[in-house]
N, CA, C and O atoms as a GROMACS GRO file, in nm:
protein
  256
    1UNK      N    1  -4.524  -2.408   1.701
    1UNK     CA    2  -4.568  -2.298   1.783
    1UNK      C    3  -4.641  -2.198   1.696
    1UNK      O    4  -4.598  -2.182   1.582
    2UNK      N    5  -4.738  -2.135   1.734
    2UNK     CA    6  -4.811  -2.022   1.678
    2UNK      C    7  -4.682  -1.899   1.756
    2UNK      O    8  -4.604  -1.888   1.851
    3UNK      N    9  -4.750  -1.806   1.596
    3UNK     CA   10  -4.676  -1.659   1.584
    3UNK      C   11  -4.760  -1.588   1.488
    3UNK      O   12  -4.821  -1.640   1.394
    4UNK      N   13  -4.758  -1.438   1.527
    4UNK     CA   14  -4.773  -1.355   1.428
    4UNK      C   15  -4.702  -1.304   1.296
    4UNK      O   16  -4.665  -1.187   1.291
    5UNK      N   17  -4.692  -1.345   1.242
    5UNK     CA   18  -4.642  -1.290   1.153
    5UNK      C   19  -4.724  -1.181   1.038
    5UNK      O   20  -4.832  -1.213   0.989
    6UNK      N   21  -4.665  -1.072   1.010
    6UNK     CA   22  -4.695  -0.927   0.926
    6UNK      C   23  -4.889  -0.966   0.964
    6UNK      O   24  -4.969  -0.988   0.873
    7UNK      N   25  -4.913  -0.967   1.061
    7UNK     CA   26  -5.021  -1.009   1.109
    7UNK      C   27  -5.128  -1.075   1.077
    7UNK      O   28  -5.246  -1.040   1.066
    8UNK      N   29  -5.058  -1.209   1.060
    8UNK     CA   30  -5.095  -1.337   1.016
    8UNK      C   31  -5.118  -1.451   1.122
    8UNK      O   32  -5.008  -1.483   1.166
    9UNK      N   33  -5.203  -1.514   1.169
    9UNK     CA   34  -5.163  -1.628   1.255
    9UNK      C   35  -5.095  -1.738   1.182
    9UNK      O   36  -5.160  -1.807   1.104
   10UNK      N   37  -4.970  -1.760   1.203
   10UNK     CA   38  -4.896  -1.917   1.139
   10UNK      C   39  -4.832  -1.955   1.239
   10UNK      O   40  -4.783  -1.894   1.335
   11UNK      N   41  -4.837  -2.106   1.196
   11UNK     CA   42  -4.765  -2.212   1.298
   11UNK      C   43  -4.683  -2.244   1.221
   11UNK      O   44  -4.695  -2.248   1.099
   12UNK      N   45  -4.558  -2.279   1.306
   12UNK     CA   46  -4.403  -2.307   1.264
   12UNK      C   47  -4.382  -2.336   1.321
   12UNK      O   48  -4.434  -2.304   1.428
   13UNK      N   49  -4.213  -2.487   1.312
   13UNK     CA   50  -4.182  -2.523   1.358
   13UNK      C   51  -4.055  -2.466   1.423
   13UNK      O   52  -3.998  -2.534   1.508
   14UNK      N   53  -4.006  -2.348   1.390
   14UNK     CA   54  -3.873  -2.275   1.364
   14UNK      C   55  -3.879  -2.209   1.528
   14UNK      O   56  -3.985  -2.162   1.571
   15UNK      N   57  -3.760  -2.211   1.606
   15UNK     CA   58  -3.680  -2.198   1.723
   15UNK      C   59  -3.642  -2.049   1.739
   15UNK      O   60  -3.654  -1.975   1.836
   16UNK      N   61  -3.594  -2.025   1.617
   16UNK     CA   62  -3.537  -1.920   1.578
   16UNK      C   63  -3.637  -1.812   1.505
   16UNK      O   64  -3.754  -1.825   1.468
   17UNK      N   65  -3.539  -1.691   1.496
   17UNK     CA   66  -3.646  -1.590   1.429
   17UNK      C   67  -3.572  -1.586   1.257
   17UNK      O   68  -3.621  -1.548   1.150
   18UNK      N   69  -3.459  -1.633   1.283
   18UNK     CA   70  -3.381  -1.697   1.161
   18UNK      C   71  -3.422  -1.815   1.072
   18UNK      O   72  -3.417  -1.832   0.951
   19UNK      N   73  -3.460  -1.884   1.165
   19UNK     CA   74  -3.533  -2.017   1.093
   19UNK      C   75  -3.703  -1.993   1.058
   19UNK      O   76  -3.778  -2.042   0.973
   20UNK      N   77  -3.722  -1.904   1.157
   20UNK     CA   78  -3.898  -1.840   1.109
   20UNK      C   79  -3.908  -1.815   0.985
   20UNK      O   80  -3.987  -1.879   0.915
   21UNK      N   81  -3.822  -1.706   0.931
   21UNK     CA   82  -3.814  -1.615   0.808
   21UNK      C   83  -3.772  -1.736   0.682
   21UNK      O   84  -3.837  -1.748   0.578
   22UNK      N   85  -3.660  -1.814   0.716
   22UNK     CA   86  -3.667  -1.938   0.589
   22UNK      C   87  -3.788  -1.986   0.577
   22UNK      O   88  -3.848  -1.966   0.472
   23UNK      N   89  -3.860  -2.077   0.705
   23UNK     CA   90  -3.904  -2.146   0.654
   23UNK      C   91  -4.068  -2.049   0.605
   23UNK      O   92  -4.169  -2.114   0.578
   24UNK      N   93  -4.069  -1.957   0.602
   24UNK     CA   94  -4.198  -1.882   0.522
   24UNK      C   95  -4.188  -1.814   0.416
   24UNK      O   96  -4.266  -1.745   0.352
   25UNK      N   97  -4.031  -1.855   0.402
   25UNK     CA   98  -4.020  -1.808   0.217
   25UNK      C   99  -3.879  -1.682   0.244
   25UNK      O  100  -3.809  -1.659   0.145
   26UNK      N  101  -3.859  -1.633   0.327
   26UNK     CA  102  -3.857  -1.445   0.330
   26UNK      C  103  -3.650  -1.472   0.284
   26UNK      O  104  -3.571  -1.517   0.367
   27UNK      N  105  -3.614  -1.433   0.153
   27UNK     CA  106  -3.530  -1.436   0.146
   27UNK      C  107  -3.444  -1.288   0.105
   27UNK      O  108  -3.513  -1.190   0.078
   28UNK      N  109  -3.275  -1.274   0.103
   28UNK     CA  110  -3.280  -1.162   0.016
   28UNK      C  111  -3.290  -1.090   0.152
   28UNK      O  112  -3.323  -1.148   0.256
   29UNK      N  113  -3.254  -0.943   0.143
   29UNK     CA  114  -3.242  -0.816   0.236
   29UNK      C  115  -3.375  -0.785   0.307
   29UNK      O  116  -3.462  -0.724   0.244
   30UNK      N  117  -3.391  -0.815   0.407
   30UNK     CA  118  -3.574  -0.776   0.464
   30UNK      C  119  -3.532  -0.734   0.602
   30UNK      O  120  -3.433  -0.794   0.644
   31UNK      N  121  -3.587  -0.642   0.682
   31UNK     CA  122  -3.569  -0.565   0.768
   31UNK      C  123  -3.650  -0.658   0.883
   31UNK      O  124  -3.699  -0.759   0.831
   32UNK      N  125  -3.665  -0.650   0.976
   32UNK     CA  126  -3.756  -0.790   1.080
   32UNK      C  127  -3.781  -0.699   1.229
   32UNK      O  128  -3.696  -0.626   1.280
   33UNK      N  129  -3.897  -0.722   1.272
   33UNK     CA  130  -3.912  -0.681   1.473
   33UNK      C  131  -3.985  -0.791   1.471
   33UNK      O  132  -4.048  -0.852   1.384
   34UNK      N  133  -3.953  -0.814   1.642
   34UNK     CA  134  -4.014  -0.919   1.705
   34UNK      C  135  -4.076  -0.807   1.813
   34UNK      O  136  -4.019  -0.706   1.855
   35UNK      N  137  -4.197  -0.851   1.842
   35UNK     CA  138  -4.259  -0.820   1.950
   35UNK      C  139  -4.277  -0.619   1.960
   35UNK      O  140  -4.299  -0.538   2.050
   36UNK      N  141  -4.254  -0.613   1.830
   36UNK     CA  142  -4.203  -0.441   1.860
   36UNK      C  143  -4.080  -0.380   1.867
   36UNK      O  144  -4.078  -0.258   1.852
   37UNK      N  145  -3.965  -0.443   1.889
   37UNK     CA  146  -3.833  -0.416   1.849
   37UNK      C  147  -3.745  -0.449   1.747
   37UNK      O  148  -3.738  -0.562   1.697
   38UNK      N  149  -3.685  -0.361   1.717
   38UNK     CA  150  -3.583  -0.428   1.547
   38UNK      C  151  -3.536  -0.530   1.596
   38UNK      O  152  -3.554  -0.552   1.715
   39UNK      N  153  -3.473  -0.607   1.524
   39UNK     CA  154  -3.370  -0.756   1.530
   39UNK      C  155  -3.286  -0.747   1.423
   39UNK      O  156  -3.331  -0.792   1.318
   40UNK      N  157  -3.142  -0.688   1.423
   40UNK     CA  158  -3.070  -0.694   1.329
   40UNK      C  159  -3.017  -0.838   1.260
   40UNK      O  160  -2.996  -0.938   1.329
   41UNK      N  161  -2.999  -0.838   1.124
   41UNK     CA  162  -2.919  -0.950   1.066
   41UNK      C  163  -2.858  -1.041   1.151
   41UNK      O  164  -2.900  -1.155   1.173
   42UNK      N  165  -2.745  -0.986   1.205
   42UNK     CA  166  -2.683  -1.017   1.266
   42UNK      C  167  -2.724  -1.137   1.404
   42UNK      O  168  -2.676  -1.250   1.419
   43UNK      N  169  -2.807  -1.082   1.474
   43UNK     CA  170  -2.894  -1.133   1.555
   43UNK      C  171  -2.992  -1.228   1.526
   43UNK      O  172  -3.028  -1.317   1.604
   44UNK      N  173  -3.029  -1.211   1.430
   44UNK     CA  174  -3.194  -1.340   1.399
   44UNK      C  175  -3.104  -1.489   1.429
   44UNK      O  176  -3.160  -1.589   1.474
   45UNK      N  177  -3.000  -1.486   1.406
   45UNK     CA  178  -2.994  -1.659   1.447
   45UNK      C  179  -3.029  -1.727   1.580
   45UNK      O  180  -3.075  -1.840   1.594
   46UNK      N  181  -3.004  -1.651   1.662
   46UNK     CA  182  -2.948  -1.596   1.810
   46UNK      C  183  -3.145  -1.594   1.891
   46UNK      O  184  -3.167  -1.632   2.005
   47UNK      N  185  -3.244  -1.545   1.803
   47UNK     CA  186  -3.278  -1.506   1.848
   47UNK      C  187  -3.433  -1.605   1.877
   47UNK      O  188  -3.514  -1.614   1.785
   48UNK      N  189  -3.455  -1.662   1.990
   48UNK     CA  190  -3.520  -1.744   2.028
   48UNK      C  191  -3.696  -1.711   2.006
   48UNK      O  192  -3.742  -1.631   2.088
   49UNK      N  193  -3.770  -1.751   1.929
   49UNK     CA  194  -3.871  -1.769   1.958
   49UNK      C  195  -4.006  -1.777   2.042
   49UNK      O  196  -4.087  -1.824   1.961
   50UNK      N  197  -4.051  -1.763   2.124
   50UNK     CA  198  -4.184  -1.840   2.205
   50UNK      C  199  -4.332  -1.784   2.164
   50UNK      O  200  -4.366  -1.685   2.099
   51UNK      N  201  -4.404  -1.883   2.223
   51UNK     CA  202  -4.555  -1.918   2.116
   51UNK      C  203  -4.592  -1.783   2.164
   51UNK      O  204  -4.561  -1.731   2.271
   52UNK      N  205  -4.684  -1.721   2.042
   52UNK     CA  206  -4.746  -1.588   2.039
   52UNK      C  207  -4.631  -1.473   1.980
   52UNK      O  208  -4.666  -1.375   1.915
   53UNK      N  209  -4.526  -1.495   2.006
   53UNK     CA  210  -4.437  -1.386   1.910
   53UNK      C  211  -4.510  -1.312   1.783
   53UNK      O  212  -4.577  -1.384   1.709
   54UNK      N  213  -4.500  -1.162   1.752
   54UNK     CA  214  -4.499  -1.088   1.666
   54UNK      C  215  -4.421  -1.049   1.614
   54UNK      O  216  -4.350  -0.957   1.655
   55UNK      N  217  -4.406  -1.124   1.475
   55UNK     CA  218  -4.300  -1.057   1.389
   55UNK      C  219  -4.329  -0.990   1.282
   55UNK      O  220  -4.426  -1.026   1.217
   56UNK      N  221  -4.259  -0.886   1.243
   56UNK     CA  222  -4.265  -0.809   1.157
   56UNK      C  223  -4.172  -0.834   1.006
   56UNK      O  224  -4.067  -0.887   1.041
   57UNK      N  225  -4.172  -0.821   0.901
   57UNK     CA  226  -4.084  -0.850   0.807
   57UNK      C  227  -4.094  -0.720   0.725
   57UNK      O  228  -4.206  -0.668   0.727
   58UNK      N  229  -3.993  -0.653   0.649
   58UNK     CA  230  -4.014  -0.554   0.571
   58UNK      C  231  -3.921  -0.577   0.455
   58UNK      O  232  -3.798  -0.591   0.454
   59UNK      N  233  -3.996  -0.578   0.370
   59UNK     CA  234  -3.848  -0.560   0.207
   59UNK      C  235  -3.898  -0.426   0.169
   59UNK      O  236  -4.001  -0.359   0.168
   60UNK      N  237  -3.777  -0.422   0.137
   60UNK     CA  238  -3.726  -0.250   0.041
   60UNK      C  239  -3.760  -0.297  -0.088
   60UNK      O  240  -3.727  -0.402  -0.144
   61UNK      N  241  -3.851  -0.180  -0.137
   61UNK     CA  242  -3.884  -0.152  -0.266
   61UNK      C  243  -3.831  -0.089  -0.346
   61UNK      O  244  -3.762   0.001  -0.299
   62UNK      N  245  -3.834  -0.101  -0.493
   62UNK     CA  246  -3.772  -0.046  -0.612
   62UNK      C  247  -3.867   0.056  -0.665
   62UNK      O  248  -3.989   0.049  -0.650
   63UNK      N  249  -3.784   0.185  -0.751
   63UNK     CA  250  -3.888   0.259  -0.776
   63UNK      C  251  -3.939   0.380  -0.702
   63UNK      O  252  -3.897   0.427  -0.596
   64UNK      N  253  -4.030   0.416  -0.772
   64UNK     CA  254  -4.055   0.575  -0.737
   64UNK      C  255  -4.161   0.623  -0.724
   64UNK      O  256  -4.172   0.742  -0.698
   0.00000   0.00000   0.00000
């Protein structure tokens, strides 16, 4: 399925917004919205996919 990602067009095979983020690398503490809303930790497993989704990914930076 096509998705946006950090506004990218990629295709993935991933169901999930959990399995999105593995399989494009995103490991480690990163903050995530789909479509415009947060998606906590907790939730990304849970959280279903469909073609055209926008996701967002954010890691926290080090430093000043």
């Amino acid at each position: 399925m096509k998705i946006v990602l950090n506004g990218e067009t990629r295709e993935v095979a991933a169901a999930t917004l959990a399995e999105a983020l593995e399989e494009c690398g995103f490991t480690g503490r990163v903050a995530t919205s789909l479509n415009e809303t947060f998606v906590p930790t907790t939730l990304r497993a849970g959280q279903a996919l469909t073609d055209g989704d926008r996701i967002e990914v954010v890691a926290p930076m080090q430093g000043g």
